[in-house]
N, C-alpha and C positions, 0 to 999 in steps of 0.2 A: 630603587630596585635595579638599580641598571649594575651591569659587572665589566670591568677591563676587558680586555681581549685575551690574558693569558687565565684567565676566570674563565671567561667563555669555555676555553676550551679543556679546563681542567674537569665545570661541568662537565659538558660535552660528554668527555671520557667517561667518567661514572654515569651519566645517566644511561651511554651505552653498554656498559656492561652491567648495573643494575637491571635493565632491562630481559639480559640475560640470563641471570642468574632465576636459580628458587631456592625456596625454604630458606635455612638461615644464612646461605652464602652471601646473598644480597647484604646482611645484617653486619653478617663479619667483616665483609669490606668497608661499609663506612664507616663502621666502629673502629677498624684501624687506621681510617684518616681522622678521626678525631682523637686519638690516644696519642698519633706521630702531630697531630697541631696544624693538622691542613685546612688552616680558617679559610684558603681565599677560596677551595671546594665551594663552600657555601656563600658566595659570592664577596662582593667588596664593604658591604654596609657593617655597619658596628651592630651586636646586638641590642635591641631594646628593649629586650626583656619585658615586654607589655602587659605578655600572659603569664609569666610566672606568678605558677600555683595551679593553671589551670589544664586542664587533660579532657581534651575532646577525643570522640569515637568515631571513624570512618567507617563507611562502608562499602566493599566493591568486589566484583565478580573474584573467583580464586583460580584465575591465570595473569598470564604477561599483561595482557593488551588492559591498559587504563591504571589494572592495578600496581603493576611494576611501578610506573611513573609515581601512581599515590604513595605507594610508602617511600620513594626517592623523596620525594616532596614535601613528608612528612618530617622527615630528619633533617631538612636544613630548614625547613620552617621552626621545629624545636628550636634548633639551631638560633635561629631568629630573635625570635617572639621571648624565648623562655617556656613556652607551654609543652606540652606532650601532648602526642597523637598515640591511639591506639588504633592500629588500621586491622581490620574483622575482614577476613575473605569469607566470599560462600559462595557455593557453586550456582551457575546463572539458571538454572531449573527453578533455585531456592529462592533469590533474591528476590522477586518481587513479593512474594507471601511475607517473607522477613523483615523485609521494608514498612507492607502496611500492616504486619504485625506493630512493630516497633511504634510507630506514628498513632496509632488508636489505642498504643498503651498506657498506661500512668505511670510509670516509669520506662523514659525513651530509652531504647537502645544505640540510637545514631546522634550525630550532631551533623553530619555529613553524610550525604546520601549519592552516591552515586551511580545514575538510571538510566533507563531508556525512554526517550520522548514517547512513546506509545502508550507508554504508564501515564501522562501525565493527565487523562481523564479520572483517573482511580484516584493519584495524587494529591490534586490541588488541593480539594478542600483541606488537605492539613501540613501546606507548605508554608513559611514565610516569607511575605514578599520578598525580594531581593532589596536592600537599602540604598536610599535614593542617593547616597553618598559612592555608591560604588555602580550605578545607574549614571549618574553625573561624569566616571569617572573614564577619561580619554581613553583607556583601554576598553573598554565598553565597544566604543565607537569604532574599535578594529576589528568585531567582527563583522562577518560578511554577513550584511542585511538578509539573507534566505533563513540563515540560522538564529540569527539573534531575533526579527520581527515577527517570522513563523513558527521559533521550535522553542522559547524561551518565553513566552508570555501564554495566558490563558485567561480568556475573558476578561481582557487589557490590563490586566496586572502582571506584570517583571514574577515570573514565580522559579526561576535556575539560571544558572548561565552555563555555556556550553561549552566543552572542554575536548570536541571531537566532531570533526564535521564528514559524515555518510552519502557516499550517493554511488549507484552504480555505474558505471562506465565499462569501456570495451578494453583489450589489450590484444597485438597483432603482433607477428613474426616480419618484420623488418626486410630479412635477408629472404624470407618466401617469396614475402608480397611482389620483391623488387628483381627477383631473380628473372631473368630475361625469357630462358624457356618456360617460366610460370606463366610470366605475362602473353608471352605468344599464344599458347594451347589457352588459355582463359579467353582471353580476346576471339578467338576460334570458335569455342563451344557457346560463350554467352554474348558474344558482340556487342561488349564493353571493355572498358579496361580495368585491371584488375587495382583497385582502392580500396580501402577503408569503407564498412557500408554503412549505407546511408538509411538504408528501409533494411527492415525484419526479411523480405525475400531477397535481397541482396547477402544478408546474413546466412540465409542457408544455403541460396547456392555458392558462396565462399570455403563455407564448412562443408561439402561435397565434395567439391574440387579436391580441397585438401585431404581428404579422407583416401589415402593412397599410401607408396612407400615413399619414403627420404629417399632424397640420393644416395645418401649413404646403408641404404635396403633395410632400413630399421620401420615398423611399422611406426607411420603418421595419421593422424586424427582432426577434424577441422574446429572442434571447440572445445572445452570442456565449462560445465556448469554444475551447480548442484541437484539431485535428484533426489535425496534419501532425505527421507523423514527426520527431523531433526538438526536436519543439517544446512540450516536458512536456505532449505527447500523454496520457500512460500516465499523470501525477497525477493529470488528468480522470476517465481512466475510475477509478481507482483510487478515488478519491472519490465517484464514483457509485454504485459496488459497495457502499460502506462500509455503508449502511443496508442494504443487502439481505441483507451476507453474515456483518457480525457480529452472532451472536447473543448475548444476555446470560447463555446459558447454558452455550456454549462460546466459551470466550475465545480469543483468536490464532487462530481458524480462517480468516479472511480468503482469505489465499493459499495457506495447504497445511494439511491434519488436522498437528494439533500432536500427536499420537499415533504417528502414521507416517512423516509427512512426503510423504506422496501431494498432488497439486497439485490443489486446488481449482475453479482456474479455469474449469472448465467445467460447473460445476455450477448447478441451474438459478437462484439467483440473480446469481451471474456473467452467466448468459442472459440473466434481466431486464433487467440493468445496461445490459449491451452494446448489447440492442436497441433501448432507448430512448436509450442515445446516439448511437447511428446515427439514428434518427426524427429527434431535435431539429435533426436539419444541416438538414432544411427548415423550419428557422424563422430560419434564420441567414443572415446577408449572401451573396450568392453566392458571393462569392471566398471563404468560411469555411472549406474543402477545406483550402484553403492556411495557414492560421491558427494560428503559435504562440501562446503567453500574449501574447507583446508585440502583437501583432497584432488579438488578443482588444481587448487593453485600448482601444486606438485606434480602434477600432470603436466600444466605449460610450463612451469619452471624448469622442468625435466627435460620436455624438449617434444615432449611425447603430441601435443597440442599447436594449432597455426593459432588457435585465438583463446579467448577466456570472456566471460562476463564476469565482473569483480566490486570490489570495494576501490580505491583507493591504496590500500596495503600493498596489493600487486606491485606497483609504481617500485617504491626501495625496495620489497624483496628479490622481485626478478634484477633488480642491478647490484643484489649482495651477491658478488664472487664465492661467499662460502655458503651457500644455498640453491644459486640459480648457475643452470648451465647455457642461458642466455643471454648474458650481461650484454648491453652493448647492441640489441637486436630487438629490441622490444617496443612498438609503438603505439599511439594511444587512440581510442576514440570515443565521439561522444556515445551514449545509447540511442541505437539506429531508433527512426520512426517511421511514418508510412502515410503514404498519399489518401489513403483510407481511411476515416476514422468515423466511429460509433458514434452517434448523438443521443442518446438515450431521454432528452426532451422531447424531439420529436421522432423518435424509433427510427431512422432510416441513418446508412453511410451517406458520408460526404467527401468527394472529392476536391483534392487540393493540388494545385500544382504545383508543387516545393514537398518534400518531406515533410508531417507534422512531427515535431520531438518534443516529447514529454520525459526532461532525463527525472530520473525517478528519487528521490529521497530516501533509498533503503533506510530502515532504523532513525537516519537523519543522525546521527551520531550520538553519543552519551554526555549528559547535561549533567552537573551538581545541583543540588540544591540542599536545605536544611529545613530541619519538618519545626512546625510549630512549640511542639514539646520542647524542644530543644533548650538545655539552659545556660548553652555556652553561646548563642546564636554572633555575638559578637567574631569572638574567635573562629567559629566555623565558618563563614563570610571572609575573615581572613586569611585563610587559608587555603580557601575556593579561591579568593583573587591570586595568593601565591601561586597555587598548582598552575594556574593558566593565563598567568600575565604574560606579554609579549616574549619574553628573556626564555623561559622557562618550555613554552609552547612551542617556541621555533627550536629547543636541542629537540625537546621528543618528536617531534613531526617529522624532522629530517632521520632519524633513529629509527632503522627496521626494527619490529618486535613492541614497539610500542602499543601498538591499536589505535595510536591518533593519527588520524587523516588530516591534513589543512582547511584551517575555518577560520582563521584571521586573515587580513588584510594585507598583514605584514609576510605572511607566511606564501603569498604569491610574489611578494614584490625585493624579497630578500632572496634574489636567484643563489649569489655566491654560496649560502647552506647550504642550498642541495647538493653542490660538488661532492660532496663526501661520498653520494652514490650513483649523480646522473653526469655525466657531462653534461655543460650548459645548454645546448644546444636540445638537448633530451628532459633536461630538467625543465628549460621551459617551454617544451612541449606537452610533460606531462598535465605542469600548473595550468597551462592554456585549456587544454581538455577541461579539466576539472571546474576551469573558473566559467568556462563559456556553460558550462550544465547550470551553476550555481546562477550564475545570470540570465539567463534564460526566462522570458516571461511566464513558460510555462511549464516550469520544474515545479514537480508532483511530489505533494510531500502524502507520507507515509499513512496507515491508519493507526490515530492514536484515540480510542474510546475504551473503558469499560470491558474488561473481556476480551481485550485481546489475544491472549493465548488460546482462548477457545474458540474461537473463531476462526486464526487462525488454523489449530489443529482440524478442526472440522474441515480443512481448507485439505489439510495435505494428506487425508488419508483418502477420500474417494480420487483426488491424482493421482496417488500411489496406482491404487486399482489402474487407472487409464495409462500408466506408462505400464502395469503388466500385460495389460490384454483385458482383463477383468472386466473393465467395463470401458463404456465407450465415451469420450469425452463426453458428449452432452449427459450421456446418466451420470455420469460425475458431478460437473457443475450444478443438473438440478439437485440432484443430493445437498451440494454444499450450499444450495440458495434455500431450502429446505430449513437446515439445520441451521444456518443463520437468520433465517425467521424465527425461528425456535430460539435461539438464542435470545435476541432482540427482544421479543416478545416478555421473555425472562424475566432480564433485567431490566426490562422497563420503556417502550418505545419511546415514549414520548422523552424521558431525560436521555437516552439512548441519540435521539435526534438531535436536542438541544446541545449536545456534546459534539457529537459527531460537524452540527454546523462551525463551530465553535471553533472546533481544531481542524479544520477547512477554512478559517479566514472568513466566512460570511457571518450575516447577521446574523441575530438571535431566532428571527423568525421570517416563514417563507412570504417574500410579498405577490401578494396576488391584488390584481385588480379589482375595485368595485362591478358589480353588472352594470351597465349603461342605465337600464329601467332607475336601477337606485339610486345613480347619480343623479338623473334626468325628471326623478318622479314623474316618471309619463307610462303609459301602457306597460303592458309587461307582454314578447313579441316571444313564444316558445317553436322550436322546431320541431319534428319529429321524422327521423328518417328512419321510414319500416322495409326492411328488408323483400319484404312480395304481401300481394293479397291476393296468392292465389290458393290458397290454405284458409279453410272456413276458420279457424280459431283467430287468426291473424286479422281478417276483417271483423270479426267479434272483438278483439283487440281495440282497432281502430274507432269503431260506432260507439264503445264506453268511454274510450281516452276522448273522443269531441264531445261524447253528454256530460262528460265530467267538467273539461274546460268551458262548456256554456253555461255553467254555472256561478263562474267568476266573472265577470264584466269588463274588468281588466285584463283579462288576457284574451289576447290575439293565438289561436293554433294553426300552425301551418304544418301540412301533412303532406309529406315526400313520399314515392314509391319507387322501388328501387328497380322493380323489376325481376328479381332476384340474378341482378348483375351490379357486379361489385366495383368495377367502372363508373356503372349509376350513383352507386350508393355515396361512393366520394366527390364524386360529381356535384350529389347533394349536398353532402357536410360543406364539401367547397363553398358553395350558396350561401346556406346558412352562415359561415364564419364570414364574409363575404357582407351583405345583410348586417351584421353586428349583433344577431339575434341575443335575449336575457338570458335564455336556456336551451339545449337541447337534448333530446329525449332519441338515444338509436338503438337499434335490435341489428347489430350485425349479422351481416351474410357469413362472414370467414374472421377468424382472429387477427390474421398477422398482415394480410392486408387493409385492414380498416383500422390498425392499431395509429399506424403515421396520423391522419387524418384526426383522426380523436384528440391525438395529444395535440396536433396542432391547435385546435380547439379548446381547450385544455386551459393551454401556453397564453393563449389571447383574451383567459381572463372568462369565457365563455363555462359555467357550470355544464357539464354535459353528466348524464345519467343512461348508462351503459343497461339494456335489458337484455335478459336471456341466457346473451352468450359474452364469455368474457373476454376483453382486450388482453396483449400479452405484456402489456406496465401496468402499472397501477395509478395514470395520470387520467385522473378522470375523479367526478365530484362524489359518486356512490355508484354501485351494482346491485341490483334488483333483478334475483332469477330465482328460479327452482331450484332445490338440492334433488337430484334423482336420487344420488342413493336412500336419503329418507323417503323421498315417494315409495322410491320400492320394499321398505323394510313395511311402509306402510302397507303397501298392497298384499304383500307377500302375510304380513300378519290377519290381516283380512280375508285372505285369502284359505290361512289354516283354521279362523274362526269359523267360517263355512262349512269345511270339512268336518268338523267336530271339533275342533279344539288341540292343543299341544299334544305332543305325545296321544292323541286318539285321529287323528285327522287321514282318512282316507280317499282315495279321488283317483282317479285317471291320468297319465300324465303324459303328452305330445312326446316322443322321441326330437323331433323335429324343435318342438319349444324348450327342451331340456338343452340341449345345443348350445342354440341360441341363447339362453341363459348363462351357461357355463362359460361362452366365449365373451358374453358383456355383461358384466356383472350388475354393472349400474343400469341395464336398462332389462331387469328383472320381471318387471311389468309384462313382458312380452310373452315368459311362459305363460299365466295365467289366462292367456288370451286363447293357447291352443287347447283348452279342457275339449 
C-alpha cells in the first residue's frame, strides 16, 4: 500500500481539494483523472481486482468532515480492488436512527458504517467483530493506545476501528500573550505571569483581561466557546466538568456512581463546572449566546477572540491563510484542570498540589465499523483498512476541512507533513499538546451508553435556561439529574449500569467487600448512631431497636448518641468505621454534613442503613423513612372523612394553620392540628 513520493503528492493534491468541493464537483474531478489515465493518483500498486463484481454501501454524515475523505477513498479503492462503493450521506440528526434502523433490518442497508463512539452501547450487539487478520495487522499497532484499547473494543471484543482521533484542547493569541505591555498590566493586576492556563480560574481571569480593545481599537474578547443548543453545546460543558468531577480515585464517576448508576450531574463539582461556564459568556463576543463550535472557531480565526476551547481542527484552520487572519500567531494548550477536585466516593473536595487534568475525550473521534447483516463483510473490512491506513490518514490529517484530527502514531511522528500549514516549530507544538492529553493517565473519555442523545438534550436545555437568567445553575442541574433518572430508569438501570461500566474500562460488576461477621462467622457487632434522645419518639426509637436486637443472640448493639451535634454524630460513625463494626444503622442530624462520613463507611465495605433523613449520594446499603407527603394525603383524607365525607365535609379552619399549610405542603398534617 505504500506510494512514491510524486504519488504522495499527487494524492495529497486531490484529496485537498476533494475535501473542498460538494455535490458532484468532487465527482467530476476524479472522473477526469481517470478518463486523462492518472493511475499514479491512486497510488503505485497494480489493480487486483479482488472485488470485482462486488458493490458495498457506505454510510456517513452529509458534510466535508469524514465524509469528503469517504467517498475520496472510495474511488481509488474501486480503483484498487475492482469493487464499487456507493457512499449514502445523511444528515448527522438522522444517522444514528438510520444506522440502527439498517442493522435490525433483513435487508442491510450499510456494509460500512461510519459513527460516533457514543453509539457504540446501542451498536455492539449487531456489529462484527473486527477480523483477527486485520487485528494482527502492524497498522493496528499505530494507533495511539487511548483510541484503539478505549474507544474500539466493547466488552473485550475488537468491534470498529478508528478513523479520527477527538479531544478537546485550548488555543491562544501568541502575539497577545507575549506582547510586553500585556505582560506588564497582567503581572500588575494578578501577580503572576501572563501563560497559558493551567487551572479553570486561571482560564477566566485570562479571558477578562482580554476582554478589552486591540491596539488597533477594534473590539476584543477573551474566549470564545460554544453555547447554543445544538451546537456541541454539552462537549463544552462536558469538558469543563472533566477536571473537577474525575477523581484519580474513582474512575468513571464523571456522569453517574459506576456503583449504582445514580446521575452525578448535579453534584457539586458539576456546580463548579456549570457556573463558571456560564460566568465566562461575559468575556465573549456578544452574539456568543448564539455560538456553535463553527461559530466559535470564526470568531478566533477572525481575530475577534485571545483564546478558544476546540477540537483539534482549530490547529490547520487557524494556519490556513485563506481562512484565518491569524496564521502564524496561534498557540496550543492542554485543557486547564484545578487543584480542587470532587470525589464523589467520599462526597468531599480534595486538594492537590499540582493542577489535576483530566483532558477530556470529546466524541473521542469517529470509528468505522460493519454491522452483522452485512453481506460483503470481507470487502467492507477492506475498505475500512484502505480509508485509514498509515498513507492515506496522514494526507487527510494534515488537510484542513477534513474532520480527521491525529490518532496514529505515525501521524505525531511525521513532523515534515505538517509543513504544508504549521511551521515545524508550531507543528510540533500543536502534535505535543495533543499527544501529552492523549497520554495522560487521566484522559476522560466521553459518555457512550444507550440514549445518549437524550441525555444529553436533557443536559442542554435547563443550561440554556442558566445562561439566560431563567434559572439558576443549581435548579438546572437538579432538573438535568432529575430527568436522567427518568431516563435511566427507562431504559433500564440495571443494563444501563452494566453498560455504562463497560464503556468506562471497569469491571462488569461493583466489588464490595464481604462484612467481617461473614467472613469471620463470629458475632455480628451492629452500630447505631441516633441523632438525640431528647425527643420522646426517638427514645421510643431506641427501647424497640435494643428489644428487637435481644432477641438475636448473635448480635451485639451498640447505641451512639449524638447529642443533637453533628460533630458528635461523625465523631461516632468515626468509631464505628474505626471498630470494623458488621452494620450500621444512623438517623442523621443534617444531610450534607453527614453525607462524607456515610459514604466513607459505605467505601469500607461496612452496610450502613440511613433512617429518616436522607444522605445527599446514594452510597449507602438501603433508606428506611417516612413518605410525608403520603402521611399527609393520609391525614388530610381522614381528616375530610370526619367532616362528612368529599364534596359534603364542613369544619372550622385555623387562618394560622391554612398558612402554614400553603407554605409546606408536605407537612400538611399541621393544619389539622389547628381545628
Amino acid at each position: 500500500m505504500c506510494y512514491t513520493s510524486n504519488d504522495c503528492r499527487r494524492v495529497g493534491w486531490v484529496a485537498q481539494w476533494v475535501s473542498r468541493l460538494k455535490g458532484w464537483a468532487w465527482v467530476w474531478l476524479v472522473c477526469c483523472g481517470l478518463l486523462l489515465n492518472v493511475s499514479p493518483v491512486f497510488g503505485g500498486q497494480a489493480p487486483d481486482k479482488r472485488f470485482d463484481g462486488v458493490e458495498i454501501t457506505v454510510g456517513v454524515q452529509n458534510v466535508s468532515a469524514i465524509g469528503a475523505p469517504a467517498k475520496a477513498h472510495a474511488l481509488t479503492w474501486a480503483h484498487r480492488t475492482g469493487g464499487k462503493v456507493k457512499v449514502v450521506s445523511t444528515p448527522f440528526g438522522q444517522l444514528f436512527d438510520t444506522f440502527k434502523a439498517s442493522m435490525t433490518a433483513q435487508e442491510p442497508g450499510y456494509d460500512v458504517m461510519f459513527y460516533m463512539p457514543a453509539w457504540a452501547g446501542d451498536f455492539s450487539p449487531y456489529l462484527a467483530e473486527v477480523p483477527t487478520e486485520l487485528v494482527r495487522n502492524e497498522t493496528f499497532d499505530d494507533i495511539h493506545p487511548t483510541y484503539r484499547e478505549r474507544l474500539m473494543t466493547w466488552n473485550g471484543k475488537w468491534i470498529s476501528v478508528t478513523v479520527d482521533g477527538d479531544l478537546f484542547q485550548g488555543y491562544y493569541r501568541k502575539d497577545l500573550f507575549e506582547d510586553s505591555t500585556n505582560r506588564k498590566e497582567f503581572r500588575e493586576r494578578y501577580g503572576r505571569e501572563l501563560t497559558p492556563p493551567d487551572t479553570w480560574l486561571e482560564y477566566r481571569d485570562i479571558a477578562d483581561f482580554f476582554t478589552r480593545r486591540a491596539p488597533d481599537g477594534a473590539a476584543l474578547y477573551g474566549t470564545a466557546e460554544a453555547f447554543a443548543r445544538g451546537g456541541q453545546q454539552f462537549w463544552d460543558v462536558f469538558s469543563r466538568a472533566s477536571a473537577y468531577t474525575n477523581h484519580p480515585d474513582f474512575k468513571g464517576a464523571q456522569f453517574f456512581d459506576p456503583d449504582t448508576m445514580r446521575a452525578e450531574i448535579n453534584n457539586p463539582g458539576w456546580l463548579r463546572a456549570v457556573r463558571e461556564y456560564v460566568e465566562i459568556l461575559k468575556f465573549c463576543p456578544p452574539d456568543a449566546k448564539g455560538y456553535g463550535i463553527v461559530e466559535a472557531r470564526q470568531a478566533f480565526m477572525s481575530g475577534r477572540t485571545a483564546m478558544i476551547l476546540d477540537w483539534g481542527d482549530t490547529g490547520p484552520l487557524a494556519n490556513d491563510p485563506n481562512l484565518s487572519r491569524v496564521v502564524g500567531k496561534v498557540g496550543y494548550f492542554v485543557l486547564p484542570g484545578s487543584r480542587e477536585v470532587w470525589n464523589a466516593r467520599t462526597w468531599q473536595w480534595q486538594h492537590f498540589d499540582r493542577p489535576h487534568k483530566a483532558p477530556f475525550l470529546a466524541a473521542g473521534g469517529w470509528v468505522a465499523g460493519v454491522p452483522r447483516n452485512s453481506r460483503h463483510q470481507d470487502a467492507a473490512w477492506d475498505y475500512i483498512q484502505w480509508y485509514s491506513n498509515p498513507e492515506n490518514s496522514l494526507r487527510d490529517v494534515v488537510t484542513s476541512g477534513t474532520g480527521i484530527n491525529p490518532y496514529r502514531l505515525t501521524h505525531f511522528t511525521s513532523i515534515d507533513a505538517w509543513t504544508k500549514n504549521f511551521s515545524k516549530a508550531a507543528g510540533a507544538e500543536y502534535l505535543e499538546v495533543l499527544r501529552t492529553s492523549l497520554d495522560s493517565p487521566h484522559a476522560a473519555l466521553d459518555l457512550r451508553i444507550p440514549g445518549f442523545f437524550r441525555y444529553t438534550e436533557a443536559l442542554e436545555i435547563p443550561v440554556i435556561g442558566a445562561l439566560n437568567g431563567v434559572l439558576s445553575v443549581e435548579e438546572a442541574l437538579n432538573q438535568v439529574a432529575a430527568d436522567w433518572e427518568k431516563i435511566t430508569d427507562e431504559l433500564g438501570r440495571k443494563s444501563q449500569l452494566a453498560i455504562y461500566r463497560a464503556s468506562m474500562g471497569l469491571s462488569p460488576e461493583p466489588s464490595r467487600p464481604r462484612p467481617q461477621a461473614v467472613v469471620q462467622q463470629r458475632r455480628v457487632l451492629i452500630g447505631f448512631s441516633q441523632v438525640t434522645t431528647t425527643e420522646p419518639w426517638r427514645l421510643l426509637f431506641n427501647k424497640e431497636l435494643r428489644e428487637e436486637a435481644a432477641k438475636y443472640p448473635a448480635i451485639d448493639l451498640i447505641v451512639k448518641d449524638a447529642m443533637d451535634q453533628t460533630e458528635q454524630q461523625v465523631a461516632d460513625m468515626e468509631g464505628f468505621i474505626a471498630q470494623r463494626v458488621d452494620a450500621i444503622l444512623i438517623s442523621p442530624k443534617v444531610t450534607e454534613e453527614l453525607t462524607p462520613v456515610i459514604s466513607k463507611a459505605f467505601n469500607a465495605g461496612i452496610p450502613v442503613f440511613v433512617l429518616d433523613r436522607g444522605v445527599a449520594n446514594d452510597r449507602y446499603t438501603q433508606f428506611i423513612g417516612g413518605d410525608n407527603r403520603e402521611i399527609s394525603r393520609a391525614v388530610g383524607g381522614y381528616a375530610v372523612k370526619l367532616l362528612g365525607g368529599a364534596g359534603r365535609a364542613r369544619g372550622k379552619w385555623s387562618k394560622f394553620g391554612v398558612a402554614w399549610g400553603l407554605l409546606s405542603p408536605i407537612s400538611a398534617t399541621k393544619v389539622f392540628m389547628k381545628w
